[in-house]
C-alpha positions in Angstrom: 188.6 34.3 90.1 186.2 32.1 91.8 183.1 30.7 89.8 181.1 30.7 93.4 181.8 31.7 96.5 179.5 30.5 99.0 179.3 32.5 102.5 178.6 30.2 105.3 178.9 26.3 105.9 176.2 25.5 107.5 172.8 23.3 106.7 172.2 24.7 103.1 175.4 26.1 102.6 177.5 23.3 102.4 174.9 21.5 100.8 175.0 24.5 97.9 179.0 23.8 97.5 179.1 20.5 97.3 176.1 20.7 95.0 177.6 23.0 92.8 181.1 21.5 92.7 179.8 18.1 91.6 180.5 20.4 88.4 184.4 19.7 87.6 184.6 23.2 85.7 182.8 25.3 88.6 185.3 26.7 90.9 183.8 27.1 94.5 184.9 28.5 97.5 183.2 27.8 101.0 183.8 30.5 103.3 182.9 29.7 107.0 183.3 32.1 110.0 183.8 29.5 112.4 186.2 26.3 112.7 187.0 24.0 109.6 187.4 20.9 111.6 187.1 17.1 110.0 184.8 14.3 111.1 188.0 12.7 112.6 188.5 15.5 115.1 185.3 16.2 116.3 185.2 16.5 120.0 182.6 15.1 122.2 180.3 18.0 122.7 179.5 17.7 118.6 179.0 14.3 118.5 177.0 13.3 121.3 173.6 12.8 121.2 172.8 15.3 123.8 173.1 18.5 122.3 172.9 19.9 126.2 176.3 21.0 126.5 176.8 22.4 122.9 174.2 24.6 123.4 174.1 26.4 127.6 177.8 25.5 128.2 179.6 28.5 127.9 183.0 27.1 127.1 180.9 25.7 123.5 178.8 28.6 123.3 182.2 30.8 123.1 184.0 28.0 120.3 180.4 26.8 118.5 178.3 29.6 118.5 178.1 33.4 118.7 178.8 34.1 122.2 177.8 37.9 121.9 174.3 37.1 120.0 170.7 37.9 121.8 167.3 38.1 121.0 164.0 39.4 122.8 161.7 36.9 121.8 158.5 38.6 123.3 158.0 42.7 123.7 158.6 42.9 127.8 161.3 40.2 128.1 164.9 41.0 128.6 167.3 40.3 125.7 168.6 36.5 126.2 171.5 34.7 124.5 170.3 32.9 120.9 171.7 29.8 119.8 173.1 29.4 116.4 176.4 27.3 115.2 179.6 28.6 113.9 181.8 26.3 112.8 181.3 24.1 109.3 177.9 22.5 109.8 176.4 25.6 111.2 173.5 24.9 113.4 173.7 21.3 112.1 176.2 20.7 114.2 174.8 22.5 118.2 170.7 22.0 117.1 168.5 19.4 118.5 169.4 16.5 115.6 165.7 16.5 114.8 165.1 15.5 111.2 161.6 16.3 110.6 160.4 17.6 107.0 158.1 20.5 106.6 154.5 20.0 105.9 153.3 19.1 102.4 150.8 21.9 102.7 153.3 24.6 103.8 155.4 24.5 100.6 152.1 24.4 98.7 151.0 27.8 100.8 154.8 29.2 99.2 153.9 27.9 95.9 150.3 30.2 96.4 152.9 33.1 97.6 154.0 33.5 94.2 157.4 31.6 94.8 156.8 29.4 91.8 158.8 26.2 91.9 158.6 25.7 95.8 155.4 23.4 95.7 154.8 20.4 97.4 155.4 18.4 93.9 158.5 20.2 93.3 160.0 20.1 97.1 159.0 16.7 99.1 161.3 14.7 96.4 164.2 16.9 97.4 163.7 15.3 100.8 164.4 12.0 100.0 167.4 13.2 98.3 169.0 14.2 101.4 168.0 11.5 103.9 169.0 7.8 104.7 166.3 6.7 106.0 167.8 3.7 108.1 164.0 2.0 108.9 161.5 3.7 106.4 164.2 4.5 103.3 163.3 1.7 101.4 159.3 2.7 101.4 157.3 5.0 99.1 158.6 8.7 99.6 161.4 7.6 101.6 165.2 8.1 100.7 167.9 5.4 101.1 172.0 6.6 100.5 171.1 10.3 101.0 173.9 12.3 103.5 172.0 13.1 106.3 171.1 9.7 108.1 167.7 9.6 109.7 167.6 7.5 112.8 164.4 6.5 115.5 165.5 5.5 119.1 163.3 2.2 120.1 160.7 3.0 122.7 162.7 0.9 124.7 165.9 3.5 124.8 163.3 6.3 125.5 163.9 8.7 128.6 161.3 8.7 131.3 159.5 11.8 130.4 159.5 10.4 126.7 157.3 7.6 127.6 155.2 9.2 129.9 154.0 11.9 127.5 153.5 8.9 125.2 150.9 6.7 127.5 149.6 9.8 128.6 148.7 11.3 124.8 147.5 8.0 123.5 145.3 7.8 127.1 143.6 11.5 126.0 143.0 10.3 122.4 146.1 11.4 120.2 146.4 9.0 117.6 149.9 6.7 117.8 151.6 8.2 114.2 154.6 5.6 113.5 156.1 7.7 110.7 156.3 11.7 111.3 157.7 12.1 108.3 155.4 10.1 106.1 152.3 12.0 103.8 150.0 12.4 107.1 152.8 12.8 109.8 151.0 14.2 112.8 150.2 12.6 116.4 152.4 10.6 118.9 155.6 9.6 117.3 159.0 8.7 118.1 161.5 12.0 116.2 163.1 11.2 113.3 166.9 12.0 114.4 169.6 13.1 112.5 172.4 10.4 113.6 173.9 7.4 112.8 175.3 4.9 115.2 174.0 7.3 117.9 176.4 10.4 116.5 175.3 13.4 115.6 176.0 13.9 111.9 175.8 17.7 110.7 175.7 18.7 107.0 179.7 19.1 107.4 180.3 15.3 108.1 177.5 14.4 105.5 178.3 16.7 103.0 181.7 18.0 103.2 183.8 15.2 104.4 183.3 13.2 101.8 184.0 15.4 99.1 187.5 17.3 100.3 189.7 16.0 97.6 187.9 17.7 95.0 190.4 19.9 93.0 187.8 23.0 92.0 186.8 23.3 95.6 188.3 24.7 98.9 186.7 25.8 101.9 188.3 28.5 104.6 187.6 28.5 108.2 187.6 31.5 110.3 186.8 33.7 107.1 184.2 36.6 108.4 182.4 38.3 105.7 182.0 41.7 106.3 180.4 42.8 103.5 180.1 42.1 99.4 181.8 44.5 96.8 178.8 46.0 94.5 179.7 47.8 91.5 177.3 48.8 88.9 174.2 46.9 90.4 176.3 43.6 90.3 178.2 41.5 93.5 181.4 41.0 92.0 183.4 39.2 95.5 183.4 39.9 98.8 185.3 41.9 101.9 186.2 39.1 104.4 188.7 38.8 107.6 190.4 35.8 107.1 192.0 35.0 110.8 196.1 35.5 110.6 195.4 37.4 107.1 193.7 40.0 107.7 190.9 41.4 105.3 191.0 40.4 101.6 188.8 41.0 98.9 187.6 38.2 96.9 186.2 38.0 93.2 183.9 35.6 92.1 181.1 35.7 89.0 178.6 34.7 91.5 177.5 34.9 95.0 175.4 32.4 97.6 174.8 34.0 101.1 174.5 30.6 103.2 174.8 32.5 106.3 171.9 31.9 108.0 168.4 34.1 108.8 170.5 36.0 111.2 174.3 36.7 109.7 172.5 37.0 105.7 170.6 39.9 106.4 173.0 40.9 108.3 175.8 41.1 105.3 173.5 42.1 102.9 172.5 45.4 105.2 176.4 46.1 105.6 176.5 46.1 101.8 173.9 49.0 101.1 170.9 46.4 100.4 168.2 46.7 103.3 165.5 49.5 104.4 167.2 52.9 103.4 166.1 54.8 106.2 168.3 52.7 108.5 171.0 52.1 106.0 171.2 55.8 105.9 170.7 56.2 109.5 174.2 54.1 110.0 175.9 56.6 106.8 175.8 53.3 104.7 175.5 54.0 100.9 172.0 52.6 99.7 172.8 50.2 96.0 169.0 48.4 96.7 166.2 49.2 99.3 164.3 46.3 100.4 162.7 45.3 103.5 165.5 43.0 104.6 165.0 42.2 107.9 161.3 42.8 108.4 159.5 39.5 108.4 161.7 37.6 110.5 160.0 34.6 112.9 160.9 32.1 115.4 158.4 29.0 116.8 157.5 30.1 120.3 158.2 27.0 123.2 156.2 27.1 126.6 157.1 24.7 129.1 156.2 23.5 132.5 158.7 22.4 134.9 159.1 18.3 135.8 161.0 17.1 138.7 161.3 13.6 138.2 161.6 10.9 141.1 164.8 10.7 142.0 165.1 6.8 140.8 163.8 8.2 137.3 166.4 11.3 136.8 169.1 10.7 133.8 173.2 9.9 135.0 174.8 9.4 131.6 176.0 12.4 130.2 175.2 11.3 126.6 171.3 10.6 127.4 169.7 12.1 124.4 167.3 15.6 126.2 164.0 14.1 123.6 162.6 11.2 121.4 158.7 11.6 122.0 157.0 14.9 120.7 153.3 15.2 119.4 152.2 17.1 117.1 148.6 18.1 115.6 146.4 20.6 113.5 144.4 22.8 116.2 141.7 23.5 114.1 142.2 26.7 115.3 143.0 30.5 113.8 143.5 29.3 110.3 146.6 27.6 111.3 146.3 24.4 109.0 147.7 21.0 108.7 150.2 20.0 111.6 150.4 23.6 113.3 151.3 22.5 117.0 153.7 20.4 118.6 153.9 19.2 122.0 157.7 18.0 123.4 159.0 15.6 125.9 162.2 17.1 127.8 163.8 14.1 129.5 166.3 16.7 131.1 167.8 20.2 130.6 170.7 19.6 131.6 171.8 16.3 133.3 171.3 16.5 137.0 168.6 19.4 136.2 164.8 19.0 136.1 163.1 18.0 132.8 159.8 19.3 130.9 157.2 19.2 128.9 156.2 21.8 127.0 154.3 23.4 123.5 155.1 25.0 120.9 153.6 26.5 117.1 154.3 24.8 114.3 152.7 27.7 112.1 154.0 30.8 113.3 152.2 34.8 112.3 153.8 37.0 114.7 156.6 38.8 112.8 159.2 40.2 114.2 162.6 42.4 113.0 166.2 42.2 112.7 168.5 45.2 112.7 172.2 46.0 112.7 174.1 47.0 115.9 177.0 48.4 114.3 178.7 48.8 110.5 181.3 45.8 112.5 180.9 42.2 111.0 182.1 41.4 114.5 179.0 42.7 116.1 175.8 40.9 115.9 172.3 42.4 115.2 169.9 43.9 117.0 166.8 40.4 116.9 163.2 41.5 118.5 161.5 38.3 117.5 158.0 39.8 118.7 156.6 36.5 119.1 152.8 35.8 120.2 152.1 39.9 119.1 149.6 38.1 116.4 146.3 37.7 118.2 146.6 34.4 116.1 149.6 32.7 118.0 148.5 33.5 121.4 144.9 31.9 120.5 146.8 28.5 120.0 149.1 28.4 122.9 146.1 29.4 125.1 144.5 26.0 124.0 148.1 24.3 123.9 148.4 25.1 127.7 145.3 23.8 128.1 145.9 20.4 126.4 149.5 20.2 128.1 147.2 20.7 131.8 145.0 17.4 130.8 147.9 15.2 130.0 149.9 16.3 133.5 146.8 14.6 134.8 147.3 11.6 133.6 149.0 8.8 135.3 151.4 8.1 132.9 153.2 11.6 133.7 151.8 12.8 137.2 152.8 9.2 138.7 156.6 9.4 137.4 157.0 12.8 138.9 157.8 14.9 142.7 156.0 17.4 141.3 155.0 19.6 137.7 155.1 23.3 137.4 155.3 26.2 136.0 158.9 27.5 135.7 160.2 29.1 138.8 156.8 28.9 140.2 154.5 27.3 142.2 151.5 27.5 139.8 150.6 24.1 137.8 149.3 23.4 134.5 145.6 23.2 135.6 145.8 25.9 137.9 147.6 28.4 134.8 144.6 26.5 132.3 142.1 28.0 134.9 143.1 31.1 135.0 141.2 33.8 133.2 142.6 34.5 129.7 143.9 37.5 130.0 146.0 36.6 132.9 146.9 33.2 130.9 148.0 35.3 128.1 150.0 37.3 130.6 152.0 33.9 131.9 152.5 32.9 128.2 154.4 36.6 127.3 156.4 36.4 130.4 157.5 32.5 130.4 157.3 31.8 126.6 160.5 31.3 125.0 161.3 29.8 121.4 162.6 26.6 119.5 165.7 28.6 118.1 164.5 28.3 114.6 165.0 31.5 113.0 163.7 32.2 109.5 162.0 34.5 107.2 164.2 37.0 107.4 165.3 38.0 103.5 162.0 36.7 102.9 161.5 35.6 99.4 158.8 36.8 97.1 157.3 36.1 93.4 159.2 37.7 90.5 156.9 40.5 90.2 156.5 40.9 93.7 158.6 44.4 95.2 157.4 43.0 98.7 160.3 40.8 99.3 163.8 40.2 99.2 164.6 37.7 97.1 163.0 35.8 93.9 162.0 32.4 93.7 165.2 31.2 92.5 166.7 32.8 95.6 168.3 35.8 93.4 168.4 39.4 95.3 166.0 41.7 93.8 167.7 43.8 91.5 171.0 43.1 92.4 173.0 40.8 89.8 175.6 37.7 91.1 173.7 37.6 94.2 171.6 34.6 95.8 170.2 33.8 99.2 169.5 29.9 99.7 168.7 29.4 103.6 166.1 29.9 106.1 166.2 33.8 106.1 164.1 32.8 102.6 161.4 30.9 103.6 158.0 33.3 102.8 156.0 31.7 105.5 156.5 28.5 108.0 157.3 25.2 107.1 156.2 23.8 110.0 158.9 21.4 111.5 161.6 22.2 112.9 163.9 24.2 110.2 166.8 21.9 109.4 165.8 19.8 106.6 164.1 22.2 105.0 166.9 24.6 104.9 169.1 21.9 103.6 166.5 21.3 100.9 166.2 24.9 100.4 170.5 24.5 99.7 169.2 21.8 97.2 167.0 23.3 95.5 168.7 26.9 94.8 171.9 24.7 93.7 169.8 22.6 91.3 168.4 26.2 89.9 172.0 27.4 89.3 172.9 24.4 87.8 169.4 24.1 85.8 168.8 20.8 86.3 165.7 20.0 85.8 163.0 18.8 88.2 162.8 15.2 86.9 166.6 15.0 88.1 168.0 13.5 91.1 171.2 15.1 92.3 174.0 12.6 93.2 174.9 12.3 96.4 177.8 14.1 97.4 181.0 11.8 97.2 184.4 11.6 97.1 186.2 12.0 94.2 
């Protein structure tokens, strides 16, 4: 019998493993749905710095991701494809590479929650855990020898559409921020990006990799959990379909689902734990009803078309798609410190038009995740109901707005044939202009999202029947059982979700362990 098993490999569940089998006595076992595949073999789609390919190519799509998986993301759309990683690494391995931590102020809003232990003075440490830092490490706050390198392109290297959103935000008054990630990270910056050398390194290469001799852990590929065995109120191992084995029970004293806000709830719903009416509805016997599910969220992404002059458009295959974004409070809806962020798009594709575009930082529209079938092999049904809060759509009205000033500029409108609305003629000032209501109506036809899903097992105070999980990321009333990734997270962190969900891997690991706060893990290595 297994001490652990851990269900999904991706940015806090391989994290979680190689946390927990720093422990010599602690018997883990990684299962992954996707490929096992070492640093050595990587192909070019994972390593490259333009994640491009990975993520519309459907040749990757079919080997990296889940080919079959959609989402709505607002009431009226049609159901598009969603991207999320299969394969060791998880979405660390098809996302963006953007390395930016969440906001100080967020973790302290979890803290207010009730999810004691998730403050800002017991969270931002666990960031410079995980990084290396390659220009700020050595500085206050900072991280230096951490597995996830952090890397900032020189302006120099920058894409077209990269500098022009520069010059043209420091030209309207954005103030130049040289650190995003530093205590009052918010303006015109350069992203931090998760890379070294110019490779993309995912939390399999930066975790994993390093630590595959040791003895008490082993990690299976292609291993599809269906669903966990409950017996007497306790997860006691899981069902699984192990690819050439077929489907095998496993037993372990403790569970971590590490599968991600979409394939978590997911497994926990196929196991009895999620609303009962729809459990019921789909004749599967209820051991726990909570509101699994029910708060998931996504960061909605508007952009505007730019066709660059022809002298101007990327050739190279590996030019990276972003390096400028900016990002600010709007002092609007109660949507606090660093709720907005506007993004360079120096291509979509190479030998397609680029963009600009915006996006919330501090989401409130909530939206719902339900199963599709009692078949592991079948994703779920994802409405992401974004901009339904009258909150959201306030903020990307006046992010439109701001986005339609800076085409203006000289620094963009001179590097461009022409800036647009997507598959229209309309441009940013023309949309700004319009009333509101038919503004809001462009924004729920056109808005899509950042692909960072989250919230969905949300994660409530010990008390608190509201949620899914506890604080220390066990399943309310359900014993063996933890979540640790961003299906947890009770409200936004306000960065793109990577780091964070790899802290969030940290931090349930160092609960399970009980290390205490004052402690630095080790950084995963070879033994």
């Amino acid at each position: 019998m297994y001490d652990v098993i851990v269900v999904g490999g991706g940015s806090a569940g391989a994290a979680v493993a190689a946390r927990l089998s720093e422990v010599a006595s602690k018997r883990v076992l990684l299962l992954e749905a996707g490929l096992d595949w070492r640093a050595a073999d990587a192909p070019w789609e994972v390593t490259t710095a333009n994640p491009i390919p990975i993520i519309h190519q459907r040749e990757f799509q079919e080997k990296w991701q889940w080919p079959n998986l959609h989402a709505r993301r607002i009431a009226g759309q049609e159901q598009r494809f969603y991207w999320r990683g299969k394969g060791l690494g998880g979405s660390s391995m098809m996302n963006g590479q953007i390395a930016i931590r969440g906001v100080a102020d967020a973790f302290d809003e979890w803290a207010e929650l009730g999810c004691t232990g998730w403050s800002a003075k017991d969270v931002m440490p666990l960031f410079s855990v995980i990084e290396d830092d390659f220009e700020f490490g050595d500085r206050p706050g900072h991280g230096r020898g951490g597995p996830l390198p952090v890397y900032r392109a020189p302006p120099e290297t920058w894409g077209p559409i990269d500098r022009g959103l520069r010059d043209a935000a420091l030209a309207a008054g954005y103030a130049w921020c040289e650190d995003l990630n530093g205590t009052d990270g918010e303006g015109v910056a350069c992203y931090p990006i998760n890379s070294r050398n110019l490779r993309r390194i995912s939390t399999n290469e930066g975790y994993l990799e390093p630590i595959r001799g040791r003895a008490n852990l082993e990690i299976r590929g292609f291993a599809l959990v269906d669903r966990l065995v409950i017996r007497d109120g306790r997860a006691t191992g899981v069902i699984v379909h192990v690819e050439g084995q077929g489907t095998q029970e496993i037993s372990a004293r403790e569970i971590v689902l590490c599968a991600g806000a979409i394939h978590s709830p997911a497994i926990l719903m196929r196991s009895g734990i999620g609303p009962g009416d729809e459990l019921r509805a789909m004749n599967i016997a209820v051991e726990r009803d909570l509101p699994v599910g029910k708060d998931y969220f996504d960061h909605p992404l508007f952009r505007a078309t730019i066709q660059l002059r022809e002298d101007l458009r990327p050739t190279d295959r590996d030019t990276r798609h972003t390096n400028c974004c900016v990002t600010y409070s709007s002092g609007l809806a109660g949507g606090g410190k660093r709720d907005m962020i506007l993004i360079a798009f120096n291509h979509r594709g190479i030998g397609n038009p680029g963009a600009i575009g915006a996006g919330l930082y501090n989401a409130y529209s909530r939206g719902t995740l339900k199963l599709a079938s009692i078949d592991p092999s079948v994703d779920p049904v994802v409405e992401e109901n974004m901009l339904a809060d009258p909150r959201d759509m306030l903020r990307m009205v006046d992010a439109v707005k701001r986005l339609a000033v800076l085409t203006t500029q000289p620094a963009l409108a001179g590097i461009a044939d022409w800036i647009r609305l997507t598959d229209t003629d309309m441009t940013l000032p023309q949309a700004a202009a319009l009333p509101t209501g038919e503004l809001e109506a462009v924004l729920r036809r056109d808005t899509g999202d950042i692909q960072h899903a989250a919230g969905s097992c949300r994660m409530t105070g010990f008390n608190d029947a509201n949620g899914v999980v506890n604080p220390d990321g066990t399943v309310k009333g359900i014993a063996g059982l933890r979540v640790a990734d961003a299906s947890i997270m009770p409200a936004d962190c306000r960065a793109n979700t990577h780091f964070t969900t790899v802290v969030i891997g940290e931090a349930i690991a160092r609960m399970m362990l009980r290390k205490p706060k004052a402690e630095t893990p080790a950084v995963a290595s070879a033994e």
